[in-house]
C-alpha positions in Angstrom: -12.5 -67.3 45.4 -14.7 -69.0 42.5 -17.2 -66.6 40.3 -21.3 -67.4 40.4 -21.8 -70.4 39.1 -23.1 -70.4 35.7 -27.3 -71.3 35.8 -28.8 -73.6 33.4 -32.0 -71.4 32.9 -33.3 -73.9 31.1 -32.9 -76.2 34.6 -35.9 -75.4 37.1 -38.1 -72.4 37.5 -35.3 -71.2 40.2 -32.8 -71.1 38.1 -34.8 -69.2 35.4 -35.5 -67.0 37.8 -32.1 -66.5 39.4 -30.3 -66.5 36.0 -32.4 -63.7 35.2 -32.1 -61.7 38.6 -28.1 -61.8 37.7 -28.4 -60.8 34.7 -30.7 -57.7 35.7 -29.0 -56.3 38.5 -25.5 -56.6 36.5 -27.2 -54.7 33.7 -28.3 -52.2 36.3 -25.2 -52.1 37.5 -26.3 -52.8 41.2 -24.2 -54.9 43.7 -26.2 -57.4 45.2 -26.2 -55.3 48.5 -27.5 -52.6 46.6 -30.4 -54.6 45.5 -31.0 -56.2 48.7 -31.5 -52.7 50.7 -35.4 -51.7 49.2 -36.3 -54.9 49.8 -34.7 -55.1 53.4 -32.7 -58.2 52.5 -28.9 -59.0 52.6 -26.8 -58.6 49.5 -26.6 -62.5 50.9 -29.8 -63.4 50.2 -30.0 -61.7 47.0 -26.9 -64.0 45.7 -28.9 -66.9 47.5 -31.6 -66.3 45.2 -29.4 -65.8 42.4 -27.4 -69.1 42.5 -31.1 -70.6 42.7 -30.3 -71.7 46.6 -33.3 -69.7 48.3 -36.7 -69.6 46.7 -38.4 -65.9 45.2 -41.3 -65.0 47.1 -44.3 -63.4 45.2 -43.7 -59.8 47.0 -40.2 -60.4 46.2 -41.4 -60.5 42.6 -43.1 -57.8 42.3 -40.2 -55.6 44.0 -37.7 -57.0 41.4 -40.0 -55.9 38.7 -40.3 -52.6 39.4 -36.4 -52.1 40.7 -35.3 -53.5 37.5 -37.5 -53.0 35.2 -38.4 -56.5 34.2 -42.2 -55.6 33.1 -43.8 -58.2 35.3 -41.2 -61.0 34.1 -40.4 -61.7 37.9 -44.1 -62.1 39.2 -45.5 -64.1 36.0 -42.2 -66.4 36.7 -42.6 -66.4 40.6 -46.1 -68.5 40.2 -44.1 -71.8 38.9 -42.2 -71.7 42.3 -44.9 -72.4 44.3 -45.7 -75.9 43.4 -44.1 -78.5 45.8 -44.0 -81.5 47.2 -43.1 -80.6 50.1 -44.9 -78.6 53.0 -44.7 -74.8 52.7 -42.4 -75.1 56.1 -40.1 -77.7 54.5 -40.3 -76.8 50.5 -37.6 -74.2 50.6 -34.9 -76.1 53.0 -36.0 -79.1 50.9 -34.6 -77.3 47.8 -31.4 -75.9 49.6 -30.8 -79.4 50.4 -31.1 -81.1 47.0 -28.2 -78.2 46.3 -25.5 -78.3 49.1 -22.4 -79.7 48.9 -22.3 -80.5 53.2 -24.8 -81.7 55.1 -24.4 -81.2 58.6 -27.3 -82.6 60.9 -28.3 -83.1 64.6 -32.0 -85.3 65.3 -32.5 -85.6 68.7 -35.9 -87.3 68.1 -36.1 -89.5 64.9 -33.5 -90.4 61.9 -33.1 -87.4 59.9 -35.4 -87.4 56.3 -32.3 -88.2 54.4 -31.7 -91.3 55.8 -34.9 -92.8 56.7 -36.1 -96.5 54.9 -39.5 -96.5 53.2 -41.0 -98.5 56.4 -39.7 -95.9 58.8 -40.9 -92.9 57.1 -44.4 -94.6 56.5 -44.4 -95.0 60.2 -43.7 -91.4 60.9 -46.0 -90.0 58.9 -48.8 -92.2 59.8 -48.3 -91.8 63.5 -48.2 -87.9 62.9 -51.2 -88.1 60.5 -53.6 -90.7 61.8 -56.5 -90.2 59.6 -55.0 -88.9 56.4 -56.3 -91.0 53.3 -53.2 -93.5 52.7 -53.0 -91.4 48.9 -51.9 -88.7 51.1 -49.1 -91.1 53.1 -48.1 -92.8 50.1 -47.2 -89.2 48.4 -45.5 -87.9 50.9 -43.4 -91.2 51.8 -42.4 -91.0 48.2 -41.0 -87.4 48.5 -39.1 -88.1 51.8 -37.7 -91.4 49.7 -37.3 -89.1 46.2 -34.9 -86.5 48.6 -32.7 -89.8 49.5 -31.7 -89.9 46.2 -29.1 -87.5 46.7 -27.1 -90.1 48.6 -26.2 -92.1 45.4 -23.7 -89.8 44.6 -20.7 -91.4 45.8 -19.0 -88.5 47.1 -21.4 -85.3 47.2 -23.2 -83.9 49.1 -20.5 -84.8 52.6 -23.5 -85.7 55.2 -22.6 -86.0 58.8 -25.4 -86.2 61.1 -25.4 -86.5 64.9 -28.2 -88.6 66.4 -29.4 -88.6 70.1 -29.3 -91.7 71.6 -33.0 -91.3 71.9 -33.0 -92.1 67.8 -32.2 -95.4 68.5 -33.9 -96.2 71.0 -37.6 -94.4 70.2 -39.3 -97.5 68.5 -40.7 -96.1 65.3 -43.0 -98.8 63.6 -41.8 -101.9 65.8 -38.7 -103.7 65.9 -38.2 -105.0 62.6 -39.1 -101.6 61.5 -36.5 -100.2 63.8 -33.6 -103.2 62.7 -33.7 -102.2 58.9 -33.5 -98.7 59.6 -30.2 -98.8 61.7 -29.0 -101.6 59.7 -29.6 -99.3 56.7 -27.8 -96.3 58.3 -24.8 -98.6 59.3 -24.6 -100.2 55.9 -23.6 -96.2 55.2 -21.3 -95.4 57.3 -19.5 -98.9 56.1 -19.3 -98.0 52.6 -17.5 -94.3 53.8 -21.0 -92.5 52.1 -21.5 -90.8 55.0 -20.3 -89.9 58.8 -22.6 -90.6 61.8 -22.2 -89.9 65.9 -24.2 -90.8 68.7 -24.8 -88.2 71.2 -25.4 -90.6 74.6 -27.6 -90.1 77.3 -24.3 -89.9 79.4 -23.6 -86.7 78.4 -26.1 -85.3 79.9 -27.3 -81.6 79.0 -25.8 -80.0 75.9 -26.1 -77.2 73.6 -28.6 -78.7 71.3 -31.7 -79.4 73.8 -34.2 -77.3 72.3 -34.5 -78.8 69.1 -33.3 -80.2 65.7 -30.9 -78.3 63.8 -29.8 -78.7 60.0 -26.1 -76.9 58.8 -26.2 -76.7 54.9 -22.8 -75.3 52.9 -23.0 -75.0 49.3 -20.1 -74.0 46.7 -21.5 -70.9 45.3 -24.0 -68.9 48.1 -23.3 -68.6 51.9 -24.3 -71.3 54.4 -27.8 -71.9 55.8 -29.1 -73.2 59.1 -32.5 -74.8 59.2 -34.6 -74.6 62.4 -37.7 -76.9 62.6 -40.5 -77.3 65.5 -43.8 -79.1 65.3 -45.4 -78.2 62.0 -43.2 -75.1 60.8 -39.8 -74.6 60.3 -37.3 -71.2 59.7 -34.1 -71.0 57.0 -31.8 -68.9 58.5 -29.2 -66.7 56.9 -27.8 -64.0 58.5 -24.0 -64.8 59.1 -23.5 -64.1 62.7 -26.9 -66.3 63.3 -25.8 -69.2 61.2 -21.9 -69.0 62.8 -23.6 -69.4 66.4 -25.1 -72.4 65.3 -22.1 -74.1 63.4 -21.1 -73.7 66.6 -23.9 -75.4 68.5 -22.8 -78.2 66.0 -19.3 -78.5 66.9 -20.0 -78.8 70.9 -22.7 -81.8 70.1 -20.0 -83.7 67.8 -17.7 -82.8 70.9 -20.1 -84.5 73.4 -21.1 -87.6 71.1 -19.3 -91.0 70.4 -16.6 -91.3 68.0 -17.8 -92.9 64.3 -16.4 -96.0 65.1 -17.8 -96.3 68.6 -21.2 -94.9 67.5 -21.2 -97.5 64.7 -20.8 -100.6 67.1 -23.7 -99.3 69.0 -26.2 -98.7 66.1 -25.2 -102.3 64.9 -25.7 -103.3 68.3 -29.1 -102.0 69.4 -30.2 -103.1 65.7 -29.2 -106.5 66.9 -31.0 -106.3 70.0 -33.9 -105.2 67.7 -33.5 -108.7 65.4 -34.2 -110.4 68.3 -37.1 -108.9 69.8 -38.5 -109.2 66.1 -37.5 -113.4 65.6 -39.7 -113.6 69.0 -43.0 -112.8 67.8 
């Protein structure tokens, strides 16, 4: 099994932070269990926050300081963490995100974040914020297009998502809207960047009807499940919790479409989409 990955301290306030935290407990000689116990954490999340994957929070801090010693080094540090782009519900699954190495996603409701065009996500968040000043869409349409980025990567992070039929069919923004989008997702799945199923409405009820889920793996900390519901959203870590959910996953891939099947239908509704567009 590989060692912690070494941290650039020098990289973001996380990874000053978790750098730091290593370096600490080592010195104390504590295991990460050990640490994680006064602060009714698993030695889990403690390596989490260590290989910069989870975020400090300010009462977090303040423990580490006086556990180890640090003379306030933890809380005066803590404060750079809580600028983000992001909403508070989103900002720390946003970060685990930039870091995984697999990607594992089901929507049942709209294209995931990661794979949305600039016209879509203006859509979606207009629609969900009708009277926000267009500063305010503008900003956050360039974060959701900023956490794309990750996608030029040739072959990291592996994203495989699982959309409901309902994805294709829920007409976000209009038609041509709606053409570009799936036309943008297809153009992904035929360069190989990425794998993509379509859960039917033939199948019928399935493991995965309460909500959206998000699986993230990463090369140095254990896996993380993301929950999300209107206007919050949950990390979850605990092993057992985050094993019940990988297998959540596996029963929606084994309901949906094969790649190849799925991919003649997204090309195929985005055709249907062309159309309707040409017409007006």
């Amino acid at each position: 099994m590989p060692g912690p990955r070494k941290l650039d301290p020098s990289s973001s306030p996380r990874a000053l932070l978790g750098a730091e935290l290593r370096h600490r407990r080592e010195r104390a000689c504590l295991s990460q269990t050990e640490l994680g116990a006064p602060l009714f954490v698993s030695g889990s999340f403690i390596g989490q926050l260590e290989s910069g994957v989870r975020r400090m929070q300010m009462d977090q801090a303040v423990k580490f300081d006086e556990l180890l010693g640090a003379d306030g080094f933890f809380k005066r540090n803590c404060a750079a963490l809580k600028k983000s782009k992001y909403p508070d519900h989103f900002a720390e699954a946003a970060e685990a995100e930039a870091r995984a190495t697999e990607i594992r996603e089901y929507a049942p409701q709209l294209i995931p974040g990661l794979l949305q065009t600039e016209a879509y996500a203006q859509a979606v968040f207009r629609s969900g914020l009708p009277t926000a000043a267009e500063s305010a869409i503008e900003e956050l349409v360039a974060a959701r297009l900023e956490r794309t980025q990750i996608l030029t990567d040739p072959t990291a992070p592996m994203l495989w998502a699982v959309l409901d039929e309902s994805v294709l069919r829920r007409r976000v923004g209009g038609p041509e809207v709606m053409a570009a989008a799936l036309r943008h997702i297809a153009a992904l799945m035929r360069r190989h960047r990425i794998i993509v199923q379509v859960l039917p409405f033939s199948a019928g009820a399935h493991t995965a009807l309460e909500g959206p889920l998000k699986l993230m793996a990463f090369s140095d900390a254990p896996p993380l499940a993301y929950l999300q519901a209107l206007g919050t959203g949950q990390l979850q870590d605990d092993p057992a919790t985050v094993r019940q959910y990988e297998l959540t996953y596996d029963l929606v891939v084994a309901s949906a479409l094969s790649p190849a099947a799925s991919l003649a239908l997204i090309e195929s509704v985005a055709e249907d989409y062309e159309h309707e567009a040409q017409q007006f």
